[in-house]
C-alpha positions as CSV (number, residue, x, y, z in Angstrom):
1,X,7.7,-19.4,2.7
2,X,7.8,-21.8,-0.2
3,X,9.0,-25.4,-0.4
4,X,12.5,-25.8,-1.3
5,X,12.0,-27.2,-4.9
6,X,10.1,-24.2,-5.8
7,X,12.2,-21.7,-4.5
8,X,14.2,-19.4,-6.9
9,X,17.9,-19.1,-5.8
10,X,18.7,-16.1,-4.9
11,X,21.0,-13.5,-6.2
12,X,24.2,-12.9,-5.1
13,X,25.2,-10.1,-2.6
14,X,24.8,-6.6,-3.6
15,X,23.5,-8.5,-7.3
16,X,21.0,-6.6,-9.6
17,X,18.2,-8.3,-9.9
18,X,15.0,-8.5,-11.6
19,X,12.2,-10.1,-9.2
20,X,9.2,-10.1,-12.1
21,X,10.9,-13.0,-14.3
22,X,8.2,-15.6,-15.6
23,X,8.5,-18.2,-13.4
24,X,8.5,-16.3,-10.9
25,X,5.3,-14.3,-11.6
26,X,3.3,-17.4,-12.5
27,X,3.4,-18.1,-8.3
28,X,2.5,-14.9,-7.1
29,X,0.0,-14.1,-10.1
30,X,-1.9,-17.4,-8.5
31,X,-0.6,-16.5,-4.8
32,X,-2.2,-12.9,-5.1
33,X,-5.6,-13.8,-6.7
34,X,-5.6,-16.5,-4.0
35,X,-5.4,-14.4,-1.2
36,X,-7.6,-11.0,-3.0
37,X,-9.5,-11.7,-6.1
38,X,-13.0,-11.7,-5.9
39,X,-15.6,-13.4,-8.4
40,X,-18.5,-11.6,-7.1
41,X,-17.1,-8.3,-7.3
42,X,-15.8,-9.3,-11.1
43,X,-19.7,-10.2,-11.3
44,X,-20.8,-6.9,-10.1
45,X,-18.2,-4.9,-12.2
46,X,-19.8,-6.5,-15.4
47,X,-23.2,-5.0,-14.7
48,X,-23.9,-1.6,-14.1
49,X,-27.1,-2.3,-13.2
50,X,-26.0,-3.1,-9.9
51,X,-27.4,-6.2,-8.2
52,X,-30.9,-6.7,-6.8
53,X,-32.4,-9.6,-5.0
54,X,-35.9,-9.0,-3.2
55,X,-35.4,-5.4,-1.7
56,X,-32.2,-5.1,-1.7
57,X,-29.6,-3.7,-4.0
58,X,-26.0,-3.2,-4.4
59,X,-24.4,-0.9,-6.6
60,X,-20.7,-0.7,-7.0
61,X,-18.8,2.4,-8.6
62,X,-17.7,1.8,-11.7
63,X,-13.9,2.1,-10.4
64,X,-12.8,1.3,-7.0
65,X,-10.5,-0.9,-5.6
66,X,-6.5,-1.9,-6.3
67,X,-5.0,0.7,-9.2
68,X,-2.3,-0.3,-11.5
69,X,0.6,1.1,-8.6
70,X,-0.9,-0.9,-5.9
71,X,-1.1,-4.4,-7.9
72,X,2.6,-3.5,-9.0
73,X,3.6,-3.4,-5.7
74,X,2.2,-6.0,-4.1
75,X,3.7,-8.0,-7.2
76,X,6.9,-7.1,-6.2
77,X,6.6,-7.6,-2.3
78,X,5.2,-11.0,-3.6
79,X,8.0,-11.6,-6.0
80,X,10.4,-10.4,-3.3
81,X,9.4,-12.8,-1.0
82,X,9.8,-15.5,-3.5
83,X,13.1,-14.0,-4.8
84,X,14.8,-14.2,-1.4
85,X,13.0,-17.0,0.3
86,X,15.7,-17.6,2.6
87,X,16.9,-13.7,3.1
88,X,15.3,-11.5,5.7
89,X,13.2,-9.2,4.1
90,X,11.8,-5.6,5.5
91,X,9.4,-3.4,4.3
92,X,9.6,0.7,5.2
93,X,6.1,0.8,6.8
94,X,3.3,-0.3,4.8
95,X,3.1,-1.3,1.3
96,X,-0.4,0.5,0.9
97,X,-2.4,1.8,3.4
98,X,-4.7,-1.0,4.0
99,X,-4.7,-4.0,7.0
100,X,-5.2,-6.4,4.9
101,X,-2.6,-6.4,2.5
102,X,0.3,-5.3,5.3
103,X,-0.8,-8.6,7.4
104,X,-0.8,-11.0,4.3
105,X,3.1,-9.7,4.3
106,X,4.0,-10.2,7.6
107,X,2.5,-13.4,7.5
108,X,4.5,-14.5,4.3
109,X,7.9,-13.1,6.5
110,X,8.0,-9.5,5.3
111,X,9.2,-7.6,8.3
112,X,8.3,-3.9,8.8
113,X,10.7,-1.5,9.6
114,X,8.4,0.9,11.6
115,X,8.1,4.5,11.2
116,X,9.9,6.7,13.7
117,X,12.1,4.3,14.5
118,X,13.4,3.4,10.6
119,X,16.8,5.2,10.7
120,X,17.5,2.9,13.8
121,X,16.9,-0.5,12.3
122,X,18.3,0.3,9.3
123,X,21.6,0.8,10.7
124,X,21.2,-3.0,12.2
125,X,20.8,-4.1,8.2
126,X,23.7,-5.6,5.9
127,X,24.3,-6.8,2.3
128,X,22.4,-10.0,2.6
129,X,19.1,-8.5,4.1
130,X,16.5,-7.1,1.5
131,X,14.4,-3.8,1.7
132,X,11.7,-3.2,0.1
133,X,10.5,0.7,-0.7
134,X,6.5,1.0,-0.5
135,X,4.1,2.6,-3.1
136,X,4.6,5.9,-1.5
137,X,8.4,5.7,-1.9
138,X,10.5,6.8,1.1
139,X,12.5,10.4,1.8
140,X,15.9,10.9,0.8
141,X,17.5,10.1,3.9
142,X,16.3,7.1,4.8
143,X,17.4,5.8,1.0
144,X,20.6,7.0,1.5
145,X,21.2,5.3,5.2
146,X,20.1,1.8,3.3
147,X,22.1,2.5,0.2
148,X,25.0,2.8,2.8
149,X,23.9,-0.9,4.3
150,X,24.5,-2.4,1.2
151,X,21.1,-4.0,0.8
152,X,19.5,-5.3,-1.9
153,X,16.5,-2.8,-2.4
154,X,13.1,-3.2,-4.4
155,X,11.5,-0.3,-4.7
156,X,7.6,-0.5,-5.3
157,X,7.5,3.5,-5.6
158,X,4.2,4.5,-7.8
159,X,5.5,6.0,-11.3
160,X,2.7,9.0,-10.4
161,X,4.5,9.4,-7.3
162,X,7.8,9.9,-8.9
163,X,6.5,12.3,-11.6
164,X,5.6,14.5,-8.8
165,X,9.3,14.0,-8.0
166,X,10.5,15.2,-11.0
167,X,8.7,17.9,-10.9
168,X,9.9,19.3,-7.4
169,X,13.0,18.4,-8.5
170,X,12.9,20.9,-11.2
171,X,11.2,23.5,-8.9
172,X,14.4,24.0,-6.7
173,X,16.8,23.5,-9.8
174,X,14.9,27.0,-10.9
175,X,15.3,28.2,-7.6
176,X,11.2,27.9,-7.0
177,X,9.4,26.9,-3.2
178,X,7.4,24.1,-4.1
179,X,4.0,24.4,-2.3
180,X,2.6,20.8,-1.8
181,X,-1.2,19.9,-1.7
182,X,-1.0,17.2,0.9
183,X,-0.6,16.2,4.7
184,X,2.8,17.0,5.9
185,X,2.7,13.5,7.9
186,X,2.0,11.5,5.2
187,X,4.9,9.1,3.9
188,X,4.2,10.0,0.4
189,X,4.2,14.0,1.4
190,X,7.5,13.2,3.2
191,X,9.2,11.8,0.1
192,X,8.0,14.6,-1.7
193,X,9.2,16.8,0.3
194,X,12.7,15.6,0.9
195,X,13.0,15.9,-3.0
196,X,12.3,19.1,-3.2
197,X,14.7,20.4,-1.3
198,X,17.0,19.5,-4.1
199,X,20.2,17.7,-5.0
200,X,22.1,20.1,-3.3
201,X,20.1,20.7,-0.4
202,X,19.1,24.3,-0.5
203,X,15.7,23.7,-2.4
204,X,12.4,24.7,-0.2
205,X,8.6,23.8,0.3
206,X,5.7,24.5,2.4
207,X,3.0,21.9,2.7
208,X,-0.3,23.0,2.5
209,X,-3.1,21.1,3.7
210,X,-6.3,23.2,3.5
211,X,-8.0,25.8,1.9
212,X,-7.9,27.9,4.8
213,X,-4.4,27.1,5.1
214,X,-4.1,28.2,1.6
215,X,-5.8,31.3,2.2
216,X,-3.4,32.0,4.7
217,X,-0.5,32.0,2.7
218,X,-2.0,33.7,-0.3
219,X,-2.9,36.5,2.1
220,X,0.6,36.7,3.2
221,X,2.3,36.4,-0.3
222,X,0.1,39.5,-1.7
223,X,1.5,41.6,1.8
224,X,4.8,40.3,0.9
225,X,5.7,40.1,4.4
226,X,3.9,39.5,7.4
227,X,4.0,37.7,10.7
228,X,6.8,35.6,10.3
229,X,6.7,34.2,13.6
230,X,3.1,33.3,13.6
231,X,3.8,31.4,9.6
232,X,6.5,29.7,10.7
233,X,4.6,27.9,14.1
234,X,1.4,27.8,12.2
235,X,3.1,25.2,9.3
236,X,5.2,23.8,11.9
237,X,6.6,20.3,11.2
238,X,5.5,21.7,7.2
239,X,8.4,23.4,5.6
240,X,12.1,22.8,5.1
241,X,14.7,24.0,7.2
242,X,15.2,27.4,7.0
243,X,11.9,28.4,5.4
244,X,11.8,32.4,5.4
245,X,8.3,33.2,3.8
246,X,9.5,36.9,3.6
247,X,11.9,35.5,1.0
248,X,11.0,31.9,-0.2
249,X,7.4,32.9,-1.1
250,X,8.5,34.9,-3.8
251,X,8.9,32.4,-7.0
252,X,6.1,29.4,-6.4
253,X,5.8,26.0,-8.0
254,X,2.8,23.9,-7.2
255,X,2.4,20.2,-6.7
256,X,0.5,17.6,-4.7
257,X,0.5,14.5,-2.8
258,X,-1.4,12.1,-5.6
259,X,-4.3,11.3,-3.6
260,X,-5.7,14.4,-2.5
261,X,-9.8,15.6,-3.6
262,X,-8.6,16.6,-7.2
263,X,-11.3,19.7,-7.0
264,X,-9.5,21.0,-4.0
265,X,-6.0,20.8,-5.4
266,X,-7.2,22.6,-8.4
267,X,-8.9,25.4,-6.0
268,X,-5.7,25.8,-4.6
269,X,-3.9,26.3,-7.6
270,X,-5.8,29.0,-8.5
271,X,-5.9,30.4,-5.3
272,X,-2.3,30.5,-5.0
273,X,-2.1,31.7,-8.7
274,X,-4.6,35.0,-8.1
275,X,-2.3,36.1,-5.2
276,X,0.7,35.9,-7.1
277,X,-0.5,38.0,-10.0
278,X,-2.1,40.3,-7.6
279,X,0.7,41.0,-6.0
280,X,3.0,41.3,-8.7
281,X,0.0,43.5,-10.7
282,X,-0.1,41.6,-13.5
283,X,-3.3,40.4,-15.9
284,X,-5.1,37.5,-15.9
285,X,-3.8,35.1,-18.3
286,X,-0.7,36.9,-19.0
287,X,2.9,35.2,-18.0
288,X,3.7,35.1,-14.8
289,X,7.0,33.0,-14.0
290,X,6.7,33.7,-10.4
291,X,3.9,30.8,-10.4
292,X,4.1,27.7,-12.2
293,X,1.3,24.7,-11.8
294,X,1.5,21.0,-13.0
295,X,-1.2,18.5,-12.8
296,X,0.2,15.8,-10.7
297,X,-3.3,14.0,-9.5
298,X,-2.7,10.2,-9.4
299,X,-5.3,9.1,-12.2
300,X,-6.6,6.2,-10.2
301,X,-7.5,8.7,-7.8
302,X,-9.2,10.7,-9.7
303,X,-11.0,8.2,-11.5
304,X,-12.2,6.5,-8.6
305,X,-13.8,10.4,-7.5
306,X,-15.7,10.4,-10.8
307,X,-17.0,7.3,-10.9
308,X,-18.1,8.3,-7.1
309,X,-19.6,11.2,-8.6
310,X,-21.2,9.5,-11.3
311,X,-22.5,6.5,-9.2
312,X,-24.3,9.6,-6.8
313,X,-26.7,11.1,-9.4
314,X,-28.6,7.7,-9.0
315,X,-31.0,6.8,-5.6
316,X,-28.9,5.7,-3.0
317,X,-30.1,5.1,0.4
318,X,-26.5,4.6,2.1
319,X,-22.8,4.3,0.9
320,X,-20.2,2.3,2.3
321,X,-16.7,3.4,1.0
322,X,-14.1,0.9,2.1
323,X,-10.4,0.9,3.1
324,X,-8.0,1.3,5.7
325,X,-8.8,4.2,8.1
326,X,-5.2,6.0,7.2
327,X,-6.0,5.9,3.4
328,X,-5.7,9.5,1.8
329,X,-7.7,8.4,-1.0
330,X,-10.3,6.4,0.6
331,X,-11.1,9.4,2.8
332,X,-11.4,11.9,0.0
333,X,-14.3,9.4,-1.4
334,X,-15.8,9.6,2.2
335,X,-15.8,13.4,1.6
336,X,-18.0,13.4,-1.7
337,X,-20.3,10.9,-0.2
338,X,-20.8,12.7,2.9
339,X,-21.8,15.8,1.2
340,X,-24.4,13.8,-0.2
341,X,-26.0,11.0,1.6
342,X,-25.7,9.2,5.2
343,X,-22.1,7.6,4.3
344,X,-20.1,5.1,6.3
345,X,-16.2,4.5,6.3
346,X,-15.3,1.2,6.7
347,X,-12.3,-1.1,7.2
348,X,-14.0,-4.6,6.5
349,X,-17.4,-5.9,6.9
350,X,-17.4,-7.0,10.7
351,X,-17.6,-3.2,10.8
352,X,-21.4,-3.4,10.1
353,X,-22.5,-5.2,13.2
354,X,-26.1,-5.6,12.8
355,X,-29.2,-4.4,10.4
356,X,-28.5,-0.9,12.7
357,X,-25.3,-0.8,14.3
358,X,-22.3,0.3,12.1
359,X,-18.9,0.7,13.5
360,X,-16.9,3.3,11.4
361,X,-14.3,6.0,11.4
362,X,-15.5,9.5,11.8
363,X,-13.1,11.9,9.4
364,X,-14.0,15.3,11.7
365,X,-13.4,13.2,15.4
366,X,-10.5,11.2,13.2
367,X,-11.6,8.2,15.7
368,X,-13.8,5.0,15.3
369,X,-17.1,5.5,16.4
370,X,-20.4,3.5,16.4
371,X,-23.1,5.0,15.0
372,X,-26.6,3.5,15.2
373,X,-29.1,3.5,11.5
374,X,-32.4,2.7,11.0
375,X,-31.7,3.0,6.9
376,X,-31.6,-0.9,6.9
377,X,-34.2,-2.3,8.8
378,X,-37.6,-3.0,7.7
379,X,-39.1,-4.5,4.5
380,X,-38.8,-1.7,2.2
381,X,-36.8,-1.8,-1.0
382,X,-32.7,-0.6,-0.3
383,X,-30.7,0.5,-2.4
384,X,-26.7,0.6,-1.0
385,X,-23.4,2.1,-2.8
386,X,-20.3,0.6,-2.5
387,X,-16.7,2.1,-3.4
388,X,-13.3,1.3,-2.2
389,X,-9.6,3.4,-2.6
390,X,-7.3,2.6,-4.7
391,X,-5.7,0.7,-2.2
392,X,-8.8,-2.1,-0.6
393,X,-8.5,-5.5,-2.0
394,X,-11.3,-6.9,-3.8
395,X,-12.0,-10.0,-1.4
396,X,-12.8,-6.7,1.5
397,X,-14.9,-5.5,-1.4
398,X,-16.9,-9.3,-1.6
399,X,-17.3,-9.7,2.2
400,X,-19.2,-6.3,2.7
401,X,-21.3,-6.9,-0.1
402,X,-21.7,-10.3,1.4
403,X,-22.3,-8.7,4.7
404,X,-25.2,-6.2,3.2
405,X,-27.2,-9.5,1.9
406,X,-27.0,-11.4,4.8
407,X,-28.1,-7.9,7.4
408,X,-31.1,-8.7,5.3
409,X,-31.8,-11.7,5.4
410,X,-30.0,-13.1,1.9
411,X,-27.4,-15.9,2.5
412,X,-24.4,-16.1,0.2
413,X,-25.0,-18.5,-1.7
414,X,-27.8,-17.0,-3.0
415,X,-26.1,-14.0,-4.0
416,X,-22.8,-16.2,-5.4
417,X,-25.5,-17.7,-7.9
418,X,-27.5,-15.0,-8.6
């Protein structure tokens, strides 16, 4: 909370307001490079080169880290805070997926309203309380339940995020299923989903989280029918209500939650796209208005896997990819690494307990496990990737490299003033 002679009054009930005035931003530009900036990661970013001191080197990917929708949200959770210093203010969830960030809010007052139990809060809320929406926006429903509260609402939502909505939007307006790349729990998916159903109500989707989920229902689109009993329980929890895939499989519009592996989505499109024109028998290449694709991949995301990519056609002798363990696009950068090279996923450097003990979160147990190394000890020359999602703060970023050095035998200072 701020002192009372710096506090901006704040607006009256059920008042538009703009949080991001001058003044305003001024406090939390300096309150959020306080609490995340990093000047050895700004080192790091400025050379390529990575840095080496005795036999050890860092590298960091050329992108990683907070994306232009996470710093605008936190900006605004920040500003919010500022805004209505003396209103209680709630958050739907988590503002990004990362620990860090979500405690820094609850510290500074920012209550969450948690998941499963939303609707029910939010019908404790009136006009003076403030909500805030996160960067993966919120489903129609709950809006709707706090635009009946009467609060004041700041919505964070990611402008990718909402061009996704637009697009399923569009889908059921043209009477289309919108098949969604994503993970059907996800808040973002949610979201998605709930606008896709349309204004009306009457719009459908299916989620679709793998390719051999994919697979599935392109097998089942070029039979036209199948077993619908089977479909239904198999995507369970994954389609709207009243999802007939004897009928609503017929005119397809594909989209994706923003963070998903970008070559994936893109395998799925033209998976999806094949069984369509096979089963309607018509060429390759030729139109086809049963099937309609549009490339919805966050840009930050995909950026972030191509810099990955890119950093991986050097040596590397380990990668640490860090962010919070529920981070759709932190674990899609565990998947390329994987593939690759011995690759840890890591919420914060207290994870790497010693020169061969690394505690980390498995993506095929989906549990925190410890797994035991030998790629650090010794004297021999190391060379260690780093990357982070688009949601890790840099000061996460700083402490694991911090973390590397000092496993062997490197204090910070030494790196700070290298």
């Amino acid at each position: 909370m701020k002192d009372t002679d710096t506090k901006t009054a704040a607006p009256k009930r059920g008042q538009r307001v703009n949080v991001r005035t001058p003044d305003v931003m001024q406090r939390v530009q300096a309150e959020v490079a306080e609490h995340y900036r990093s000047e050895v990661v700004d080192k790091l970013r400025a050379r390529n080169e990575g840095l080496t001191i005795g036999n050890t080197t860092v590298r960091l990917t050329k992108q990683f880290g907070f994306c232009y929708g996470v710093e605008r949200a936190i900006d605004l959770a920040y500003a919010t805070r500022n805004v209505f210093a003396d209103n209680d203010v709630y958050l739907i969830g988590e503002i990004i997926h990362n620990q860090e960030v979500n405690r820094q809010l609850a510290e500074m007052g920012v209550c969450p309203l948690p998941g499963d139990s939303a609707v029910d809060e939010i019908d404790k809320l009136g006009p003076d309380d403030v909500v805030i929406v996160p960067a993966f926006g919120a489903d129609t429903p709950t809006m709707e339940k706090i635009k009946e509260r009467g609060c004041h609402v700041i919505d964070t939502t990611c402008g990718d995020v909402m061009s996704v909505w637009k697009r399923v939007r569009k889908y059921a307006k043209d009477g289309r299923t919108s098949i969604i790349h994503g993970k059907s729990t996800h808040e973002e998916t949610r979201a998605t989903a709930s606008r896709a159903e349309g204004k009306d109500g009457k719009g459908n989707y299916l989620v679709v989280l793998t390719l051999d989920e994919c697979d599935y229902v392109c097998d089942y689109i070029r039979q036209g029918k199948g077993d619908k009993e089977d479909f239904l329980q198999r995507f369970s929890g994954g389609h709207s209500s009243g999802f007939d895939p004897d009928l609503h499989l017929s005119r397809i519009g594909v989209a994706n939650q923003t963070t998903m592996l970008k070559s994936e989505t893109e395998e799925m499109q033209r998976r999806l796209s094949t069984a369509i024109r096979e089963r309607d028998e018509s060429a390759e290449g030729s139109p086809n208005d049963n099937f309609q694709v549009f490339d919805t991949i966050c840009g930050a995301t995909q950026e972030r896997q191509d810099a990955l990519f890119e950093m991986l056609e050097n040596q590397l002798d380990l990668l640490l990819v860090v962010g919070g363990y529920n981070s759709s696009n932190t674990a899609h950068l565990v998947e390329i690494g994987e593939k690759e090279l011995p690759t840890f996923f890591i919420r914060e450097a207290d994870c790497l307990k010693s020169l061969e003990q690394v505690l980390h979160f498995d993506l095929h147990q989906k549990e925190e496990v410890t797994t035991y190394s030998k790629i650090l000890l010794g004297d021999d020359p190391v060379v260690v990737g780093i990357t982070a999602g688009a949601s890790c703060p840099n000061n996460l970023i700083e402490d694991t490299i911090l973390k590397v050095f000092k496993l062997r035998g490197i204090d910070a200072d030494e790196v700070k003033n290298h």
